[in-house]
C-alpha positions as CSV (number, residue, x, y, z in Angstrom):
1,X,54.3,-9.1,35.0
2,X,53.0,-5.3,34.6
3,X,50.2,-4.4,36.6
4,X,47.7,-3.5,34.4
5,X,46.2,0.2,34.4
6,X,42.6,1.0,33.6
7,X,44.0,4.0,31.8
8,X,47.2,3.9,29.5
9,X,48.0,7.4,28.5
10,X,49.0,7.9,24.7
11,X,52.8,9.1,24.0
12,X,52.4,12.5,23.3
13,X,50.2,15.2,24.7
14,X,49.0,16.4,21.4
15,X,45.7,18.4,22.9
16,X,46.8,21.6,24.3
17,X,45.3,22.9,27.7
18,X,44.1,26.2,25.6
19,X,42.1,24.4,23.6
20,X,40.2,22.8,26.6
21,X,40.0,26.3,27.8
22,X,38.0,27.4,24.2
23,X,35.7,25.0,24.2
24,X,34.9,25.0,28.0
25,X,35.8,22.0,28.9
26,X,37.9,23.1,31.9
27,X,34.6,24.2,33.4
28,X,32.8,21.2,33.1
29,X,35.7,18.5,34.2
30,X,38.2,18.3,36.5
31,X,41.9,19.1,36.6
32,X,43.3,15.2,36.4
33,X,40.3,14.3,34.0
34,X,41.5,16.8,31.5
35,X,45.3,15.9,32.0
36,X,44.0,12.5,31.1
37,X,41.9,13.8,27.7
38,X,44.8,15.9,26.9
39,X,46.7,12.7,25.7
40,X,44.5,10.9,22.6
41,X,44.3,7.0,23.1
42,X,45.4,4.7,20.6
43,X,42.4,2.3,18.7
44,X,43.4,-0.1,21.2
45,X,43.2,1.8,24.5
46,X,40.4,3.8,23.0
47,X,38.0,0.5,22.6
48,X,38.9,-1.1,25.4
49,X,37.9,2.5,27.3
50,X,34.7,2.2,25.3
51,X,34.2,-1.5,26.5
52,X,34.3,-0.3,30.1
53,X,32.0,2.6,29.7
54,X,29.9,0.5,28.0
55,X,30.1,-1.6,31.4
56,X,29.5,1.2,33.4
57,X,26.3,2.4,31.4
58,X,24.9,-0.7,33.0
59,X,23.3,-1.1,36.7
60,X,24.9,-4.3,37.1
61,X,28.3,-2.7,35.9
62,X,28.1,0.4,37.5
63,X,27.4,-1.5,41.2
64,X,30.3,-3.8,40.8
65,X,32.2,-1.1,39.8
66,X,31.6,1.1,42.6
67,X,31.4,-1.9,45.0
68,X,35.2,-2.3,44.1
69,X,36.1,1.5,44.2
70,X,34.6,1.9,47.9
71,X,37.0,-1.2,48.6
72,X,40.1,0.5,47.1
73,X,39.2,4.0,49.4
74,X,38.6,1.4,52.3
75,X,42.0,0.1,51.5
76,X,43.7,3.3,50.9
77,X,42.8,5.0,54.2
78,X,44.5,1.4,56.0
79,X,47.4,1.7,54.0
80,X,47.7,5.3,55.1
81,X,47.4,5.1,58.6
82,X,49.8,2.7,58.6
83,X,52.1,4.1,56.6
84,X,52.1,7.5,59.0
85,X,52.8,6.2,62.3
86,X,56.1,5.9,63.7
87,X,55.2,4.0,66.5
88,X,56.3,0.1,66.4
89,X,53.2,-1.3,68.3
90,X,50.5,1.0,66.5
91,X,52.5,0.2,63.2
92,X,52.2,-3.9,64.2
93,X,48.3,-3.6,64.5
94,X,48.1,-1.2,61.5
95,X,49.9,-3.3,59.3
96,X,48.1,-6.4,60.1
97,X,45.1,-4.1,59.2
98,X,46.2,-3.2,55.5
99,X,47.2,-6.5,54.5
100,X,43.4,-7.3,55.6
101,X,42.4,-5.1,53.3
102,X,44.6,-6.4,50.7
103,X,43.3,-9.5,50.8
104,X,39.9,-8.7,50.8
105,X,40.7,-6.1,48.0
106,X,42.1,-8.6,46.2
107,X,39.1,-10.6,46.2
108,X,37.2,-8.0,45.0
109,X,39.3,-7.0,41.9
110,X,39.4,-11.2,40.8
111,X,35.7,-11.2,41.0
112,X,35.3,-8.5,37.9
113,X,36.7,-10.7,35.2
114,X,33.5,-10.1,33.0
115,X,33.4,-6.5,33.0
116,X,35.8,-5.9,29.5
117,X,39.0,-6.1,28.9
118,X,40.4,-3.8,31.1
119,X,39.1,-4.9,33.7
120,X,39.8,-8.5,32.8
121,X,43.3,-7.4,33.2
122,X,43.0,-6.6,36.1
123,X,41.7,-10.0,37.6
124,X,43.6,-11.7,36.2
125,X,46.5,-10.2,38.0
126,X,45.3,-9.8,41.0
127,X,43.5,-12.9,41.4
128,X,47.8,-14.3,40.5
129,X,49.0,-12.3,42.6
130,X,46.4,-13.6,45.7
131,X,47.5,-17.2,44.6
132,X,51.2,-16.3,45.5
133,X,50.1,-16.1,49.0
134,X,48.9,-19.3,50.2
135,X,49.5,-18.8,53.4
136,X,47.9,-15.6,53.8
137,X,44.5,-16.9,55.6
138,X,46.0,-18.5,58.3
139,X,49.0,-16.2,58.7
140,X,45.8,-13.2,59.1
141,X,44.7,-15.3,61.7
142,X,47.5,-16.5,63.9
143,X,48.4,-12.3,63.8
144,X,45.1,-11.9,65.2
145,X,45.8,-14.1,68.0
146,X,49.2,-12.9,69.0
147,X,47.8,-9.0,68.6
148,X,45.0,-10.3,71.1
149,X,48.0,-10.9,73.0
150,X,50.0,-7.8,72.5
151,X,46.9,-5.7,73.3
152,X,46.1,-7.1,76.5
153,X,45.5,-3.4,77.0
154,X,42.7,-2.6,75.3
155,X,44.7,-0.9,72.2
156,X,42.0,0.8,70.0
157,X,42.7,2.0,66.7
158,X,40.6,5.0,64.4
159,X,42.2,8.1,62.8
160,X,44.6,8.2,66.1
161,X,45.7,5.3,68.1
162,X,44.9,5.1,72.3
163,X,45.0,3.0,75.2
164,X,42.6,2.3,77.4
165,X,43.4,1.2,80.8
166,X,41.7,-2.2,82.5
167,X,38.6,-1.6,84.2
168,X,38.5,-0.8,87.9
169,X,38.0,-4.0,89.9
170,X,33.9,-4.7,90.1
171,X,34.5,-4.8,94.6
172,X,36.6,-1.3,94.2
173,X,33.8,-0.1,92.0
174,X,30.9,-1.4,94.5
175,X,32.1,0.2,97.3
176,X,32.7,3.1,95.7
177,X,29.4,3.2,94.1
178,X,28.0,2.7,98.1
179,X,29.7,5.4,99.1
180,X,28.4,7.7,96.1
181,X,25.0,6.4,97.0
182,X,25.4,7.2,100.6
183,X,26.2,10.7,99.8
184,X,23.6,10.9,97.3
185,X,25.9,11.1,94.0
186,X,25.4,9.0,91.2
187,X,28.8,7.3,89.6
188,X,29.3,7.6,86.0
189,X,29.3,4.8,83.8
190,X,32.1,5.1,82.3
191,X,35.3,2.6,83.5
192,X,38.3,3.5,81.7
193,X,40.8,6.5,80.4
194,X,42.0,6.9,77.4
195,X,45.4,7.7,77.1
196,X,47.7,8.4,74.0
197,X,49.6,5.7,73.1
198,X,53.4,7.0,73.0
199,X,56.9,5.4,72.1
200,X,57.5,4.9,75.9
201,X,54.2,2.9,76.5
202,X,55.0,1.2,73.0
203,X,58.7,0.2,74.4
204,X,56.9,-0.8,77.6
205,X,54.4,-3.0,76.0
206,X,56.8,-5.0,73.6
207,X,58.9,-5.8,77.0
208,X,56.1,-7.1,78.5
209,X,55.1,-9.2,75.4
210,X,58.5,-10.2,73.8
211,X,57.7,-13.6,72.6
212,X,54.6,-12.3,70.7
213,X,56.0,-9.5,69.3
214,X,58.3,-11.7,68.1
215,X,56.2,-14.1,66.7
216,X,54.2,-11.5,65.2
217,X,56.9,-10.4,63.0
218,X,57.6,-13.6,62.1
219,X,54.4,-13.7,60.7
220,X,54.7,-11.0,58.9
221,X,58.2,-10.6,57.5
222,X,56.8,-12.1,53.6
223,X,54.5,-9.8,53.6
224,X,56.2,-6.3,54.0
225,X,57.9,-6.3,50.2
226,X,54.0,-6.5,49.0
227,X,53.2,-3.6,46.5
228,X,50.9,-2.1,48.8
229,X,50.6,1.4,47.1
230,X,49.7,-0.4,43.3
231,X,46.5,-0.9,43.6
232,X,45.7,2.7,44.9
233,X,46.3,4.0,41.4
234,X,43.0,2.8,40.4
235,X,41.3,5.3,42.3
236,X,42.2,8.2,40.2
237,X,41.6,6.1,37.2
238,X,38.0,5.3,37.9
239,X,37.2,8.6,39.0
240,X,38.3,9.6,35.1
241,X,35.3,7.1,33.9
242,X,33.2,8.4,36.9
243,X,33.8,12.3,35.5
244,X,32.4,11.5,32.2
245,X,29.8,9.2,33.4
246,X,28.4,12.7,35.3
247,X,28.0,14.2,32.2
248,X,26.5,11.0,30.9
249,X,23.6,11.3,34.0
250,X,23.2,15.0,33.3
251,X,22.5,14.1,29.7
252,X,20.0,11.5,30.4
253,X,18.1,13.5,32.6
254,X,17.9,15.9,29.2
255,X,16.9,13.4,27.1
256,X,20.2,13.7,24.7
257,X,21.4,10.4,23.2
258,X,25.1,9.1,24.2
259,X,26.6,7.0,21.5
260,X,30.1,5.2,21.2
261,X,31.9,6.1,17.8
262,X,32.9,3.5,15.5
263,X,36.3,4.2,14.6
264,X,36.8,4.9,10.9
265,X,39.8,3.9,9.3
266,X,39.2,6.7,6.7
267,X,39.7,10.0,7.4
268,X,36.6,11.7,8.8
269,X,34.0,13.0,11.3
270,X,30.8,12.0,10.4
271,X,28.0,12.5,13.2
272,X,24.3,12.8,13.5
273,X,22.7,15.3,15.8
274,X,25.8,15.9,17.8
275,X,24.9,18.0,21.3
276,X,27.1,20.6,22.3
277,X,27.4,20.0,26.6
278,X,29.5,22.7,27.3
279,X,25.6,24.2,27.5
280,X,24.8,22.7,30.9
281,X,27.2,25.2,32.2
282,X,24.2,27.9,31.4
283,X,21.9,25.2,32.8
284,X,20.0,25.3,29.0
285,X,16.5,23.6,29.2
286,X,16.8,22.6,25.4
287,X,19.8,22.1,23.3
288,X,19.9,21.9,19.3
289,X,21.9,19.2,17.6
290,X,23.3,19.5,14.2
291,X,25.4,16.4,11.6
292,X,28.9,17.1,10.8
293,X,30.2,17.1,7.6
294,X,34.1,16.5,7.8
295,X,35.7,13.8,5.1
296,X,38.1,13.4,2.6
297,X,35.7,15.1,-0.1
298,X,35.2,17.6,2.4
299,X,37.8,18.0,5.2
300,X,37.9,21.6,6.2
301,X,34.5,24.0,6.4
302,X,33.8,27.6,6.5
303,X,30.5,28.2,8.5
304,X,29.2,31.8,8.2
305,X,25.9,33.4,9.4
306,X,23.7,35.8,11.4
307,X,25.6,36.6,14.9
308,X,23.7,34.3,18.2
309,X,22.9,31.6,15.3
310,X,24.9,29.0,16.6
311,X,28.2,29.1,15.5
312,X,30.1,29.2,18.1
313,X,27.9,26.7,19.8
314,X,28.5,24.2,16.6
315,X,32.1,24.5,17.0
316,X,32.1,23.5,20.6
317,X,29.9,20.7,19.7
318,X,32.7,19.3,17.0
319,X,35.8,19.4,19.5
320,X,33.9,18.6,22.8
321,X,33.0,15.2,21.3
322,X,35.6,14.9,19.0
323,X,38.0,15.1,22.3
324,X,35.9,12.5,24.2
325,X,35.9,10.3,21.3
326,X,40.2,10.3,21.3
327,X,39.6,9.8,25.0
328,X,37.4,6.6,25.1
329,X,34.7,8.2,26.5
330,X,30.9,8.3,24.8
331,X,29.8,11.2,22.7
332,X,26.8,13.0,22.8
333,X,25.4,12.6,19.3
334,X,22.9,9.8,18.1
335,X,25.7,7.9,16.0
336,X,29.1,8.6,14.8
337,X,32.1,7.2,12.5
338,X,35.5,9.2,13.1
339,X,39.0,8.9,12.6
340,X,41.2,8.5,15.4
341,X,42.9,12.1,14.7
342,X,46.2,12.3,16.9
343,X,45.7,16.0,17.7
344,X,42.8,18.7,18.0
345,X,44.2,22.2,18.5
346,X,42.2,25.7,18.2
347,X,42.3,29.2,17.9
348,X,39.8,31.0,19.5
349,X,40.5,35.2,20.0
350,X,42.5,36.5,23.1
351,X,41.7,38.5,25.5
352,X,45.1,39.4,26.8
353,X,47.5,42.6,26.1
354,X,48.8,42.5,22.8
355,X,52.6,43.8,22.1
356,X,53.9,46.3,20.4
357,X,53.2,45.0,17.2
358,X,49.7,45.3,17.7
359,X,46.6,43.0,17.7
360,X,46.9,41.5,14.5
361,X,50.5,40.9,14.4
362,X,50.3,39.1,17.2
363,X,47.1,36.9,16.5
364,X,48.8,36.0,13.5
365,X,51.9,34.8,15.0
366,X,49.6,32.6,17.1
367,X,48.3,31.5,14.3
368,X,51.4,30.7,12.8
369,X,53.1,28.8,16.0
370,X,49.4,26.7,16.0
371,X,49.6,25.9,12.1
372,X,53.8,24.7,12.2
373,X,52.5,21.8,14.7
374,X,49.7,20.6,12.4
375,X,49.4,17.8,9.8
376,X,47.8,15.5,8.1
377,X,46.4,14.1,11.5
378,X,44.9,17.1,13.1
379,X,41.7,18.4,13.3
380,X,41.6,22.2,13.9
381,X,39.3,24.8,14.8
382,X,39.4,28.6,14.7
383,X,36.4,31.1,15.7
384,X,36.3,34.5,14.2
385,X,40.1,34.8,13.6
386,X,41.2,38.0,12.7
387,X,37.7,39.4,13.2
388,X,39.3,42.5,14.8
389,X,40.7,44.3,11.4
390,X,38.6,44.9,8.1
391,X,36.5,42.7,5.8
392,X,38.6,43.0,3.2
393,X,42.3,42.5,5.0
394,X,40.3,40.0,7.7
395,X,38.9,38.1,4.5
396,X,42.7,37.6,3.0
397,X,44.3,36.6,5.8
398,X,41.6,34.0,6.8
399,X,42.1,32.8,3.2
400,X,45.7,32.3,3.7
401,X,45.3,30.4,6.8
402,X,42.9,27.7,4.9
403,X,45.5,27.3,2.3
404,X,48.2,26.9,4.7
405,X,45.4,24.2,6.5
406,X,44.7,22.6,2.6
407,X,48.6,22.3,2.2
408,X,48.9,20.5,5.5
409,X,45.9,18.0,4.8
410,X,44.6,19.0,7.9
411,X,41.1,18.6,8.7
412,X,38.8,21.4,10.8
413,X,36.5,24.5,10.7
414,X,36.7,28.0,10.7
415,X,34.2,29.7,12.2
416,X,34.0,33.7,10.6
417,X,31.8,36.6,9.6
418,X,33.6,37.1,6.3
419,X,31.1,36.1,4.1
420,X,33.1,36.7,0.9
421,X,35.9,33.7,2.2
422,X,33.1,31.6,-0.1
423,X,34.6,32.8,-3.3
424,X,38.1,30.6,-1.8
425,X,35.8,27.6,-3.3
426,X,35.8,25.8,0.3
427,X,33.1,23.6,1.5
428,X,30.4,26.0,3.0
429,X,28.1,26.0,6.3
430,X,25.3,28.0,7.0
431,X,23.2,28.7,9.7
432,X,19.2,28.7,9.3
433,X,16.5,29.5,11.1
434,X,13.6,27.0,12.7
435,X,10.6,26.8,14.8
436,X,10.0,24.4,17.0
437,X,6.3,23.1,17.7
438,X,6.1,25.8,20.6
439,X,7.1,28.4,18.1
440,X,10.3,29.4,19.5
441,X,12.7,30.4,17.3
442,X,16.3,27.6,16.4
443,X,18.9,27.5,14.8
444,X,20.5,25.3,12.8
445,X,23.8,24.6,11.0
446,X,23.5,22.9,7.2
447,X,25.4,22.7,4.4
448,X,25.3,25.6,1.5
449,X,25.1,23.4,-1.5
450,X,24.7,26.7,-3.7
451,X,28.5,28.3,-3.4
452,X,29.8,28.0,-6.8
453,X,33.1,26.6,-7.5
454,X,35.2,23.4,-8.3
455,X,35.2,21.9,-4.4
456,X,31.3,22.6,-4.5
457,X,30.8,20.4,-7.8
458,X,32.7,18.0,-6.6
459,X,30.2,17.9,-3.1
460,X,27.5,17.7,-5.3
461,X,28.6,15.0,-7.2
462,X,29.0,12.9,-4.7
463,X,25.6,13.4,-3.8
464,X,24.1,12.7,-6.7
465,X,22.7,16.0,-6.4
466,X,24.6,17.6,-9.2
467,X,22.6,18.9,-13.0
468,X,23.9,15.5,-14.9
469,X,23.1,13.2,-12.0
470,X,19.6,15.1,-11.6
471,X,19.2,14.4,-15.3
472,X,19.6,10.8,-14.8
473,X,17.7,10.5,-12.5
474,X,14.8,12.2,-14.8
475,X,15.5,9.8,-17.1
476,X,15.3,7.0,-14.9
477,X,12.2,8.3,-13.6
């Protein structure tokens, strides 16, 4: 039987680093975390990730949880330290010391059966694999006793292992405390010396005890094929759930809702007031949500406006939680129904040397390379592409990239200044101004209803908002 993993990785890392990178995500999470988010989960793995977030968001949860993750790091260092010496007796005591640990780590994993279904798993194998060892409380024991044995000389065991010799005989130490006394010194407490336990006091020691070393490894010989290292890979698969639970707390603290997607079997990224995160990294007392928009009728958006209205901000929100959403984790929005796209891939301007062929040339052909690995499954976004040539040229070219998009069925946003891309007849976002109650100044992101073409009448349609429907309704009226 597999042991079961809190994390199963998709087959295909279909999220590439650089888009992590665009939409800061590599400054708010850790190395491994992203690895882990850089791989979308199936429906399966992604609600049975959901279910144990769901546990975590929970007191109860999260203290069982962590209860069983100090036990793995208590079980880890054992398993370490024994794993590092080389010598026999320290290994003997060591070794008796991990499978200690195991057991008691064993008992801990078994005991979190109701937590999901993960975690169900998991006790369910453990809790097995404990029954395979029926022997294992009495054998701890009688290992105990013979160690007592073997370490007739005081053998202490941390980070390092010593020896400490017996104490000086209590008539050696009385006169010599007279005589300290007599001369007006006072003796120091302490009886012993520590000494470094070598492999020449480790031979000497299992020739002085023969018969219980022997016994001891007895005792132990079914126990050295265990798979001691197994359960450590849990560690770095809870600190994944602990990584976005951080953000989780920081969002709390702000007031910002964290919801778990239902999974739509349609294609599409609806959301309602969806927070972009990647704003804690400018430690922003207030941030503005905004709905997305993204469906069959709909699938790919332009969104224009004034510059430092929120575009670029909006676009972060969409892939930061659409990521987190492939990943299992919760979203930052107030409710959600999205597809479980197998990619999300972006294009955001560079900042590096361009070649020969100049800057254009070569965003293009990164345009291209990103476009030949997209399909009907992928969810794209690009901000201000081709913004460094001319309206007119910028405007065509970012044209032709949506058709290539349309052609691919691939769902996204493009994020641009070229306000004349609305006469390409594709759904249209616009940024608009707000006050707040304390007056300050907001933005916004909405839809532009008013863009006229075939793709807008069709919007309007479906939202009844079109001049027959209106009409109808008059009637009605």
């Amino acid at each position: 039987m597999p042991i079961p993993s809190l994390l199963t990785l998709g087959q295909r890392q279909s999220i590439p680093y650089q888009t992590f990178d665009d939409l800061q995500l590599r400054r708010l999470l850790d190395e491994k975390t992203i690895r882990i988010l850089s791989y979308p989960a199936g429906q399966e793995e992604l609600l049975a990730r959901q279910e144990l977030f769901c546990v975590l968001r929970t007191d109860r949860g999260l203290s069982r949880i962590k209860d069983a993750f100090a036990a793995l790091k208590e079980y880890e260092r054992a398993v370490r330290l024994w794993r590092s010496t080389s010598i026999e007796i320290e290994k003997r005591f060591l070794f008796a010391a991990a499978l200690a640990q195991y057991r008691a780590l064993c008992r801990i994993l078994s005991s979190l059966s109701d937590c999901g279904k993960k975690l169900a798993a998991v006790a369910d194998y453990w809790s097995a694999a404990l029954a395979t060892l029926p022997n294992l409380d009495e054998d701890l024991d009688a290992m105990q006793k013979e160690l007592a044995v073997i370490g007739a000389f005081n053998l202490s065991f941390s980070e390092r292992a010593y020896m400490t010799r017996d104490a000086v005989p209590e008539t050696v130490y009385d006169e010599l405390s007279a005589c300290a006394d007599a001369l007006g010194l006072a003796m120091s407490d302490r009886r012993g010396a520590r000494i470094r336990l070598n492999d020449g006091l480790s031979h000497a020691i299992a020739e002085l005890h023969p018969d219980a070393v022997a016994r001891f490894d007895a005792l132990t010989a079914p126990y050295t094929s265990l798979a001691f290292d197994a359960p450590i890979a849990y560690i770095e698969e809870l600190n994944f759930y602990f990584a976005i639970l951080a953000l989780c707390d920081r969002a709390d603290e702000m007031s910002i809702p964290v919801c778990f997607p239902t999974p739509a079997e349609k294609r599409q990224y609806l959301a309602h007031n969806v927070y972009d995160v990647s704003l804690f990294l400018k430690n922003a007392q207030r941030i503005v949500p905004n709905d997305t928009f993204f469906d069959e009728d709909a699938p790919f958006h332009f969104i224009t406006g004034a510059n430092g209205g929120g575009k670029t901000t909006y676009l972060r929100a969409c892939g930061i939680n659409l990521i987190l959403f492939l990943g299992g984790c919760p979203v930052f929005a107030e409710s959600a129904s999205v597809y479980p796209y197998t990619s999300v891939c972006s294009h955001f301007p560079a900042d590096e040397r361009f070649s020969s062929g100049g800057r254009l040339q070569e965003e293009k052909q990164r345009v291209d390379r990103l476009l030949e690995t997209c399909d009907e499954n992928t969810f794209i976004v690009f901000n201000e592409t081709y913004s460094g040539t001319d309206d007119k040229l910028g405007c065509e070219m970012t044209l032709d990239t949506a058709g290539k998009i349309r052609e691919r069925g691939s769902h996204g946003l493009f994020v641009t200044h070229f306000h004349e891309v609305r006469a390409g007849g594709y759904p249209m976002l616009n940024t608009v101004t707000e006050e707040d109650e304390n007056h300050v100044r907001t933005f916004r992101i909405v839809r532009d209803l008013g863009i006229t073409s075939s793709f807008a009448d069709d919007i309007l349609r479906k939202y009844r908002l079109d001049a027959a429907s209106l009409s109808e309704r008059g009637r009605n009226a």
